[in-house]
C-alpha positions in Angstrom: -7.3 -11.0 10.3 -10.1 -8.9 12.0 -10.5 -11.9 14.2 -7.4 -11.8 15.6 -7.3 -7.8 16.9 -8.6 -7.3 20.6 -12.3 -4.9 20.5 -9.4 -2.3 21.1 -7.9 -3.1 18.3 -11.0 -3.2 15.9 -9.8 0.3 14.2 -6.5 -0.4 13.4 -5.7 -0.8 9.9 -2.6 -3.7 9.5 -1.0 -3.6 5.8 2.1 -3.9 3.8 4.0 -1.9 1.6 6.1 -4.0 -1.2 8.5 -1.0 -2.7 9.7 -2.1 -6.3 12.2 -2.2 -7.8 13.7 -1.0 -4.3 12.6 -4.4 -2.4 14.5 -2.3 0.5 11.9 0.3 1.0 9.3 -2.0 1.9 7.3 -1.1 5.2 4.5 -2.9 7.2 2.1 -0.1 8.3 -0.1 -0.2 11.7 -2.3 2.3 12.0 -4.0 3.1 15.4 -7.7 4.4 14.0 -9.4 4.9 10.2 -8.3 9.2 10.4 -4.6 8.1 9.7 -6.0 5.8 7.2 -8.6 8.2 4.9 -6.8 10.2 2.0 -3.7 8.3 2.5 -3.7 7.1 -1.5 -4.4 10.2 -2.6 -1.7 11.5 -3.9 -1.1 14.3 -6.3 1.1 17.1 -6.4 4.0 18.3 -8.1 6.7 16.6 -6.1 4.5 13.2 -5.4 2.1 11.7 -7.4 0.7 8.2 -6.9 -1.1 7.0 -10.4 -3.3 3.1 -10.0 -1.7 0.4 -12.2 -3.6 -1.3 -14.6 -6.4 -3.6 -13.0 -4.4 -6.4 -15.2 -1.9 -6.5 -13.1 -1.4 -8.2 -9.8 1.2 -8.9 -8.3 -0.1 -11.8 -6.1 -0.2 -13.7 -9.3 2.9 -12.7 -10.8 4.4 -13.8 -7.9 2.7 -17.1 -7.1 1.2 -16.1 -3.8 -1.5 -17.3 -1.7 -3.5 -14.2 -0.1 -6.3 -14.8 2.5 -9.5 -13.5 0.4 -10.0 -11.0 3.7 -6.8 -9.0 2.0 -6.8 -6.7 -0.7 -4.3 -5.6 -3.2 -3.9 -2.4 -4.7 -0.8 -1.3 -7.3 0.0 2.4 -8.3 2.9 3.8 -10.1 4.9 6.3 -7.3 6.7 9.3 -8.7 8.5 11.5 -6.8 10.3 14.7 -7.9 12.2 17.0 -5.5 15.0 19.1 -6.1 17.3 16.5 -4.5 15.7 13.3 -5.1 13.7 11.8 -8.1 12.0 8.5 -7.7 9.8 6.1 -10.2 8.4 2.4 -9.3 5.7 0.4 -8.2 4.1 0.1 -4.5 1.8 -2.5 -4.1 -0.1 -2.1 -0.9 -1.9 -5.4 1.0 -4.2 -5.7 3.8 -6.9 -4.3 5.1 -7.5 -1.2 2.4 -10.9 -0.1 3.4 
């Protein structure tokens, strides 16, 4: 993919966000330079917490996929817990991750 950004475009991180079992939520993410990027997996408070699946797991296989090898893949299990809304499932992030 890094081959296809301008030299302006060299900082931009390019991923997706598969939301289960909400398919629905799912986003694609541009971001314009590695600041909006750093810390954004760190997760960890008392009304979000964002905890890494098991390295077993991937869901490219489970779901038959073929990924370029330039992507990665990275699963955590997404709680969220606020006085009006509670939330539990999976977000598997893909693309460029570092």
């Amino acid at each position: 993919m890094k081959n296809l950004k301008s030299p302006l475009q060299d900082e931009y991180r390019i991923y997706t966000v598969i939301s289960l079992p909400n398919l629905f939520d799912s986003q694609i993410a541009v971001l314009p330079d590695r600041s909006w990027f750093d810390g954004y997996f760190e997760r960890d408070s008392k009304e979000q917490k964002w905890q890494p699946l098991n390295k077993q797991r991937n869901l490219i296989k489970e779901w038959k996929l073929i990924l370029p090898p330039v992507l990665e893949v990275k699963g955590c299990k997404a709680i969220i817990s606020d006085e009006d809304y509670c939330y539990e499932g999976e977000k598997w992030f893909i693309g460029e991750l570092n």
